[in-house]
C-alpha positions as CSV (number, residue, x, y, z in Angstrom):
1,X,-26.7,-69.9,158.1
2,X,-27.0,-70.2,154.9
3,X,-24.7,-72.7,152.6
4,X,-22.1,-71.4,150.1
5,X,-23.2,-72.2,146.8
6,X,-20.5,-73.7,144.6
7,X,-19.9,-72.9,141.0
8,X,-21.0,-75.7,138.7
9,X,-17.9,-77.6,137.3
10,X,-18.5,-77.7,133.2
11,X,-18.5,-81.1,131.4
12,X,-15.6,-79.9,128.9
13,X,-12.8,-77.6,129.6
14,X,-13.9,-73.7,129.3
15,X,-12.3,-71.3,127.2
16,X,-10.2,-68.9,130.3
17,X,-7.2,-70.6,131.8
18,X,-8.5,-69.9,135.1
19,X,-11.9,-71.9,134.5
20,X,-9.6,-74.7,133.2
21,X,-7.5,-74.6,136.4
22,X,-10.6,-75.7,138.4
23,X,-12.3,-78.0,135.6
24,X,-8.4,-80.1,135.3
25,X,-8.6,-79.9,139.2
26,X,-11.5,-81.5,139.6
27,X,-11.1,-84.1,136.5
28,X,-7.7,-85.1,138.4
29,X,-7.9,-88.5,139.4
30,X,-7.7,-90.6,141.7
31,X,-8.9,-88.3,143.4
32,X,-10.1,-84.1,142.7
33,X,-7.7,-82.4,144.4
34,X,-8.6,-79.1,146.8
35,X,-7.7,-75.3,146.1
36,X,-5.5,-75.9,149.3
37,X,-3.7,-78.6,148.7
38,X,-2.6,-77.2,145.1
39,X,-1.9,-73.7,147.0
40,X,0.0,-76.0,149.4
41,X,2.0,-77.7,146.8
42,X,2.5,-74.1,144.6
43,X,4.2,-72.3,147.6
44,X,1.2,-70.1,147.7
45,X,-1.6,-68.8,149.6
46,X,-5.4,-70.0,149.2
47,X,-6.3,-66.9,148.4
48,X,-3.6,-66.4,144.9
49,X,-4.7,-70.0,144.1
50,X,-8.4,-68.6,144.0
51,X,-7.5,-65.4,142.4
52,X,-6.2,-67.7,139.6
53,X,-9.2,-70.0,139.1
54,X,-11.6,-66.5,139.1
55,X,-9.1,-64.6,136.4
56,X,-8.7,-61.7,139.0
57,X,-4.9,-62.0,138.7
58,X,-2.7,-64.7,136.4
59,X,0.5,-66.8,137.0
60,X,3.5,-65.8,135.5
61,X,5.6,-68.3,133.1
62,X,7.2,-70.4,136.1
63,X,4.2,-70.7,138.1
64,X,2.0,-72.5,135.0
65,X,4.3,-74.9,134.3
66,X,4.3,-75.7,138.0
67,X,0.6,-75.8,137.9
68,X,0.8,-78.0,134.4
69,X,2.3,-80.6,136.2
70,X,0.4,-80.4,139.2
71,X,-3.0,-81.2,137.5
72,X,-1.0,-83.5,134.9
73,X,-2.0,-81.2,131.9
74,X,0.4,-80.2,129.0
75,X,1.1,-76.8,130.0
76,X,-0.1,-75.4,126.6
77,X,-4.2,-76.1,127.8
78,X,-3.7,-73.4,130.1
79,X,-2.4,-70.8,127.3
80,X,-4.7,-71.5,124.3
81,X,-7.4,-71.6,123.0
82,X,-7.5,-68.0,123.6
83,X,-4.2,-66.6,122.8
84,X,-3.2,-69.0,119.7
85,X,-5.8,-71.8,119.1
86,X,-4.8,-74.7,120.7
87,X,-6.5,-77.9,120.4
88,X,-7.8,-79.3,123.9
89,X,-9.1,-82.7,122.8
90,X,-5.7,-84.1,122.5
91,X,-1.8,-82.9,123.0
92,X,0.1,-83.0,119.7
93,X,2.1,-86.0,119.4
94,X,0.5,-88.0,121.5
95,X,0.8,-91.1,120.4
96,X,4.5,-90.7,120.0
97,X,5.3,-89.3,123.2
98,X,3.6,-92.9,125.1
99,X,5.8,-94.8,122.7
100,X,8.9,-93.3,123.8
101,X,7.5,-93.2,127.2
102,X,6.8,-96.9,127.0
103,X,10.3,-98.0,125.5
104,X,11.7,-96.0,128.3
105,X,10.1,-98.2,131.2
106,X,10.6,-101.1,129.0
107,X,6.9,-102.5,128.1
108,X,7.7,-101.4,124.5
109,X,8.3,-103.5,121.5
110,X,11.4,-105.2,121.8
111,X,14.6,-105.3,119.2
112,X,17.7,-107.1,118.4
113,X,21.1,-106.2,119.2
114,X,23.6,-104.9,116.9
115,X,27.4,-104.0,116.9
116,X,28.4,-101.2,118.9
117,X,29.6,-99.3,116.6
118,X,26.6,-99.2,114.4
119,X,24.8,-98.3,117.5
120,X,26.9,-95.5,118.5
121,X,26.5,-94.2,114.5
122,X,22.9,-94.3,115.1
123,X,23.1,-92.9,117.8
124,X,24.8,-89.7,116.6
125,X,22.6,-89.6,113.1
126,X,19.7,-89.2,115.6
127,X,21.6,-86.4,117.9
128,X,22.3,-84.6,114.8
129,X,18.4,-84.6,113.5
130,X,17.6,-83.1,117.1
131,X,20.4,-80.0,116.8
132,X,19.3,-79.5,113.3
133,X,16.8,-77.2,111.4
134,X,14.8,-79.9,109.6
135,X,11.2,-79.6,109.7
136,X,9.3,-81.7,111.5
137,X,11.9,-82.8,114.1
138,X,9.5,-83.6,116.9
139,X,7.6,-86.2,115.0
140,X,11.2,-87.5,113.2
141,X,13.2,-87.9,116.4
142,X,9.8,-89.3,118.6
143,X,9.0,-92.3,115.8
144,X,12.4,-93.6,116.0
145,X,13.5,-93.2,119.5
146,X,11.5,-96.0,120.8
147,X,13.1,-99.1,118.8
148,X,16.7,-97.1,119.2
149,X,15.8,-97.6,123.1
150,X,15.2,-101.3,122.9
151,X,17.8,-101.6,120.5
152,X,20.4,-99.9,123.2
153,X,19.4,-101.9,125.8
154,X,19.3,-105.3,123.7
155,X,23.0,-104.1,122.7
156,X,24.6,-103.6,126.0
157,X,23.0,-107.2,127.4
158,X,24.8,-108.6,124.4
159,X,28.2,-107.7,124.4
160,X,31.1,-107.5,127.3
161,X,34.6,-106.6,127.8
162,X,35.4,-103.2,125.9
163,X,32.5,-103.5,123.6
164,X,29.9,-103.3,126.5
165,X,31.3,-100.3,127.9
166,X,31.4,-98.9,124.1
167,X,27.6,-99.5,124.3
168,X,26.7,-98.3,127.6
169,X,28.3,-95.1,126.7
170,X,26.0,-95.0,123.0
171,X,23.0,-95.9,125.4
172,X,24.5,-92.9,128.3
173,X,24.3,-90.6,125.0
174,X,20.7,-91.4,123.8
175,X,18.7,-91.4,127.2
176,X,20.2,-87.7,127.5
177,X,18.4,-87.5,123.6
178,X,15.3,-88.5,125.2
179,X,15.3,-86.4,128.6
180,X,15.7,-83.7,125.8
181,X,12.9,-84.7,123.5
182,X,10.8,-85.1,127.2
183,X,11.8,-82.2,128.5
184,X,10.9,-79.9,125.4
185,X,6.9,-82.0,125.1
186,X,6.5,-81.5,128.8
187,X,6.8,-84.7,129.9
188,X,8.9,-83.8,133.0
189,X,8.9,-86.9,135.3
190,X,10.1,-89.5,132.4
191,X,12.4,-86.7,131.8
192,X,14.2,-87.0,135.0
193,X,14.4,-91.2,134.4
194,X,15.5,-91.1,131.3
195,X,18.7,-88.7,133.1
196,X,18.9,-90.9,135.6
197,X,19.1,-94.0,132.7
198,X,21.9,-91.6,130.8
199,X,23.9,-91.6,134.5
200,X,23.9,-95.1,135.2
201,X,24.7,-96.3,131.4
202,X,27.8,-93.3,132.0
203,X,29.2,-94.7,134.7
204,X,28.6,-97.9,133.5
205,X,30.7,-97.2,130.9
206,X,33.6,-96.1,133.0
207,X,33.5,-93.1,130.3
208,X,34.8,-89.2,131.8
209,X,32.8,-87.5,129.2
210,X,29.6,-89.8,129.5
211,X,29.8,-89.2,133.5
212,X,30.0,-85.0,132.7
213,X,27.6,-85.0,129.9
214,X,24.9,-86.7,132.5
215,X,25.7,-84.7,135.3
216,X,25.0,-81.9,133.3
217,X,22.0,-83.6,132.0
218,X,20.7,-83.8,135.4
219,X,21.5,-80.6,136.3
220,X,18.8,-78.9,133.5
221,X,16.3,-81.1,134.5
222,X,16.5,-80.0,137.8
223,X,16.3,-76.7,136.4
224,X,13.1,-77.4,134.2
225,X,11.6,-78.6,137.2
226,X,12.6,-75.3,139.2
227,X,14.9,-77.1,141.7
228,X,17.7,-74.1,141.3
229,X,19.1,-75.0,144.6
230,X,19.6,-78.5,143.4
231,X,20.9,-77.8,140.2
232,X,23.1,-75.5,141.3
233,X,24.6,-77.6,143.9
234,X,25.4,-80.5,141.4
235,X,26.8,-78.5,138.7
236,X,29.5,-76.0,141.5
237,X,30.3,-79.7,143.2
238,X,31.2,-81.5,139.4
239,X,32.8,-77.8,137.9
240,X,35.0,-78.2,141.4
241,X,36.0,-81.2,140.7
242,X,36.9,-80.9,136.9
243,X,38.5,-77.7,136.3
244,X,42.0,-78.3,138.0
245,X,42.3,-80.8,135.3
246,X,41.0,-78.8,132.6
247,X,43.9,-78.5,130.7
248,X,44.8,-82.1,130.4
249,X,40.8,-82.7,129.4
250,X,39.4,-83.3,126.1
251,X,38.0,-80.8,124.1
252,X,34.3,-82.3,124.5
253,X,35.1,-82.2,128.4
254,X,36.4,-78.8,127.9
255,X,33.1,-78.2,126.4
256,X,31.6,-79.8,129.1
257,X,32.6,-78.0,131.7
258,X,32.2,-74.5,129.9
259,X,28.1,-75.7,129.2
260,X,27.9,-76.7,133.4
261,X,29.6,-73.0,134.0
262,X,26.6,-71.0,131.5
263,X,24.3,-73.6,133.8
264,X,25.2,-72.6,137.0
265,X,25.0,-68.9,136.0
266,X,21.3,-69.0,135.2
267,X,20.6,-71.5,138.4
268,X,22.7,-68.7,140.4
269,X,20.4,-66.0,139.3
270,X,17.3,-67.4,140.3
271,X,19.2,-68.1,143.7
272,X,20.1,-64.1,143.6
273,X,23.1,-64.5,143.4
274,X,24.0,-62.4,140.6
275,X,27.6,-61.8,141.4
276,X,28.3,-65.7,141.1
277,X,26.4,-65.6,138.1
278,X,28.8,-63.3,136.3
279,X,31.5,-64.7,138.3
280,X,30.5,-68.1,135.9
281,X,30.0,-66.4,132.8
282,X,33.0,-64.9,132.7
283,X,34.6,-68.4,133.3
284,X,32.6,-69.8,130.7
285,X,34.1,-67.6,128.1
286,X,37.3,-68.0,128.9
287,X,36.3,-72.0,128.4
288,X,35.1,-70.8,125.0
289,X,38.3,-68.9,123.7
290,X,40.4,-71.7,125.3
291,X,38.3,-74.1,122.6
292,X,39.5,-72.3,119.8
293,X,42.6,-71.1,120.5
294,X,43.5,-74.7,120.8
295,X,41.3,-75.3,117.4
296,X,39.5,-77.9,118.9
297,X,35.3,-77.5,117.2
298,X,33.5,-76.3,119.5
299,X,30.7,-78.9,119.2
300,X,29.2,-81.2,121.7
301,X,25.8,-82.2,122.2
302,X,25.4,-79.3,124.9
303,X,26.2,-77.0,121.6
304,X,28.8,-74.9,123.6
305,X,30.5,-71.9,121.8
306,X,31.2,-68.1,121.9
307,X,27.8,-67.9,120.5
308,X,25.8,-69.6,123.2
309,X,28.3,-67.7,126.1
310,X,26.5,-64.8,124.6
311,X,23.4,-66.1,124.6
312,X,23.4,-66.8,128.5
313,X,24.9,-63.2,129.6
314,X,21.7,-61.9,128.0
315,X,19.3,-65.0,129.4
316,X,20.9,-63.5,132.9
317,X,20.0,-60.4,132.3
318,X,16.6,-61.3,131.8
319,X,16.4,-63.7,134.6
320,X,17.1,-60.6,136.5
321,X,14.0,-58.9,135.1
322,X,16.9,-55.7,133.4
323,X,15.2,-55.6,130.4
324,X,17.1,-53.1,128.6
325,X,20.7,-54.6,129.0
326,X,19.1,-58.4,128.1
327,X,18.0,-56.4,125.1
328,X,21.5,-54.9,125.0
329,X,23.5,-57.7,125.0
330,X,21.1,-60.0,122.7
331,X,21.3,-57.9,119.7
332,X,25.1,-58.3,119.9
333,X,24.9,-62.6,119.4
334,X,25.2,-63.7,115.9
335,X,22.8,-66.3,115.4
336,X,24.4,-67.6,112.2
337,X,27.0,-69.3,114.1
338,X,24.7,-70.8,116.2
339,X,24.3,-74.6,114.8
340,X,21.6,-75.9,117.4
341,X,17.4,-74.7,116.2
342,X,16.9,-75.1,120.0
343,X,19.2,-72.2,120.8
344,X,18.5,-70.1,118.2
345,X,14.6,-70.3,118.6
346,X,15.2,-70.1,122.6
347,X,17.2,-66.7,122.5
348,X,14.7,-65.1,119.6
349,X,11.9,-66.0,121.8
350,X,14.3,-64.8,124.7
351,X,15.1,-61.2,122.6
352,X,10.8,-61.0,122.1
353,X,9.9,-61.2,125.7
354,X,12.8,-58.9,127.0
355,X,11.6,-56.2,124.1
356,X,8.0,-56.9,125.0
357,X,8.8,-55.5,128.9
358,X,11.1,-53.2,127.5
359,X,7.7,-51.7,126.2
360,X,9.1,-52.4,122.5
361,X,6.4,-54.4,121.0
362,X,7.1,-54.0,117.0
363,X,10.6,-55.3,117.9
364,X,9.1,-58.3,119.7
365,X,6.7,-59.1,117.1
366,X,10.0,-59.3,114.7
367,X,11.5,-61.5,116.8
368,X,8.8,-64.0,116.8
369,X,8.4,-63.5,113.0
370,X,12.2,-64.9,112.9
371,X,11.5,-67.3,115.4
372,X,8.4,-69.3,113.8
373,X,10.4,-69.1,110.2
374,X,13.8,-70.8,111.9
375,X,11.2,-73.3,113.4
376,X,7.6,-72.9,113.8
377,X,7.7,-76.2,115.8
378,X,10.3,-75.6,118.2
379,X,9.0,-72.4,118.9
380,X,5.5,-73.7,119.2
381,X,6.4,-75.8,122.3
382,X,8.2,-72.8,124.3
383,X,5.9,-71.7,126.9
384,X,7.6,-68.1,127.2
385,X,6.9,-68.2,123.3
386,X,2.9,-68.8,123.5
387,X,2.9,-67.0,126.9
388,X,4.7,-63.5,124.9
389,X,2.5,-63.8,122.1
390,X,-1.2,-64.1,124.2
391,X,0.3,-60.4,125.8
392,X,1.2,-58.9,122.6
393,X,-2.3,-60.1,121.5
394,X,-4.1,-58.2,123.8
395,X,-3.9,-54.8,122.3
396,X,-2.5,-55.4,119.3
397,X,-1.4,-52.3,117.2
398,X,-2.0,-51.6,113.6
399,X,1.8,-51.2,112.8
400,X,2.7,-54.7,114.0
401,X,-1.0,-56.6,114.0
402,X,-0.8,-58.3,110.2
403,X,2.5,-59.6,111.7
404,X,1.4,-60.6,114.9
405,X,-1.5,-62.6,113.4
406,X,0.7,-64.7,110.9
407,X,2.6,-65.7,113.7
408,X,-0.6,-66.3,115.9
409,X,-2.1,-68.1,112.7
410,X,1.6,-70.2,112.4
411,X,1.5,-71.7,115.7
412,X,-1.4,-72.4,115.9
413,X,-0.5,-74.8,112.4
414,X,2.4,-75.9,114.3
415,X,0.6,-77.0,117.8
């Protein structure tokens, strides 16, 4: 009988994302791992893992970042060079993400401690460079997060009494700072330590609003990570707990509980369970009017508003794959009152892949237009984002192709 033959494995990775399954399959190390054990891990057959590798059929959005993080590849190899350019040699930032990847398991360079208060001011001045529009946030927020870590740390071994806790809840605040900036490069395992750091310095701290903001934290890690069930699960058990004594709460816990609520509603419809998920959103706007009826600002770190209510009822609707009423209900938010770059470039990117199914491409190549000149970073590291714009490349028309190919040209800057 005679022997299969088996395809060659290149020396560098090939140009289709399917080729670059296999070559990043067999690269992985310690040891190359088989089509059945990734099919195994996926939650698929043999056969759809192969149909990947030969280009026969392709992954949706969900299913590469699961396979990113299987073969321990930024997702963004998988999507480019092809659809926008993107540079295999090396992820951007690099460097920067190991430094804050090193401060966070504590082989970085260390620092001296400081008063609390000037660690909880830094803290916040760093929070608000993250929720901002500045250029170049990434690279900002990554070069200074690893001496802020050892400085936190340093700080909280320093002090005791009132002080400590004062600290613990600065260093609760800034480990949810880096599961964000973690979370958004990809880096998804540090990403559920530093949450877990942000728990223990909240309780720690003995602090309500610490405890809630890192229970929500861990919730949307979960969440990146596709555990709905888990997510889920945490946020119903902590939104139980909290809202009989929502209306002696603070307005940041009011907040808090209102960001757990839009949460829950996403994690619900994944579980299909849209009826809950409504059920949650209309909770989570009654949260919102509560806020300013009692003219509390509606501004925490989780950015919770009437704005980014809206925002969700139209991420449900495109969780549920009803691309018209997504559309619907996204052209009704008002993005000027939306103060956070990562909301606004998440629901533009949101509004261009619900218009792109909707079989409206010149409206999805506007959105992307207004997404890359909010940010052309943040929308840059959005897989949905790269994964929209290598379908609207495809057949491009002439109406919309000058567009298209700024944007193309744009990220490809920004990557």
């Amino acid at each position: 009988m005679a022997k299969k033959q088996r395809v060659p494995v290149p020396a560098s990775p090939p140009t289709r994302p399917g080729a670059r399954m296999a070559f990043y399959r067999h690269q992985h190390r310690p040891t190359k791992l088989s089509q059945q054990l990734c099919a195994d891990v996926m939650g698929v057959s043999v056969s759809l893992w192969r149909q990947w590798e030969y280009g026969t059929r392709t992954p949706d959005v969900e299913q590469w970042l699961g396979i990113a993080d299987l073969l321990g590849q930024p997702v963004k190899r998988f999507i480019g060079p092809g659809a926008i350019g993107v540079d295999l040699a090396q992820p951007a930032g690099s460097a920067a993400v190991k430094a804050v990847r090193d401060a966070l398991y504590g082989i970085g360079p260390q620092s001296s401690a400081v008063a609390a208060a000037v660690l909880a001011a830094d803290v916040a001045a760093l929070w608000g460079q993250w929720q901002g529009n500045a250029a170049g946030r990434y690279a900002s927020v990554g070069a200074q997060l690893p001496a802020l870590i050892a400085t936190a740390e340093a700080t909280v071994r320093s002090l005791d009494g009132d002080e400590r806790r004062a600290a613990h809840r600065s260093a609760s605040t800034l480990y949810q700072l880096v599961w964000a900036y973690a979370r958004a490069r990809g880096a998804h395992n540090w990403a559920l330590l530093a949450a877990d750091k942000s728990r223990v310095h909240a309780e720690n701290a003995d602090d309500p609003e610490s405890l809630i903001t890192a229970t929500w934290g861990s919730a949307a890690m979960l969440s990146t990570t596709h555990d709905a069930d888990a997510s889920y699960s945490l946020l119903r058990g902590a939104i139980g707990r909290l809202e009989s004594g929502i209306a002696d709460a603070s307005a940041v816990e009011v907040a808090l509980i209102g960001q757990m609520n839009l949460l829950s509603a996403v994690q619900a419809v994944r579980l299909r369970r849209p009826d809950e998920a409504l059920a949650a959103l209309d909770v989570a706007g009654r949260i919102a009017r509560l806020l300013v009826e009692r003219g509390n600002p509606p501004w925490t770190i989780t950015a919770f508003d009437e704005t980014n209510v809206m925002i969700h009822r139209a991420t449900v609707e495109l969780e549920r794959s009803r691309y018209p009423q997504a559309v619907r209900l996204g052209e009704l938010v008002d993005l000027t009152a939306c103060r956070s770059v990562e909301r606004r470039v998440a629901h533009l990117v949101h509004m261009a892949h619900s218009y792109r199914r909707a079989g409206q491409d010149m409206a999805a190549v506007t959105m992307l237009v207004q997404a890359v000149e909010d940010s052309a970073e943040e929308t840059g590291s959005l897989i949905l984002a790269r994964e929209t714009v290598h379908q609207l490349a495809r057949k491009p028309r002439p109406a919309y192709a000058p567009q298209l190919r700024r944007v193309l040209e744009t990220l490809d800057m920004a990557s």
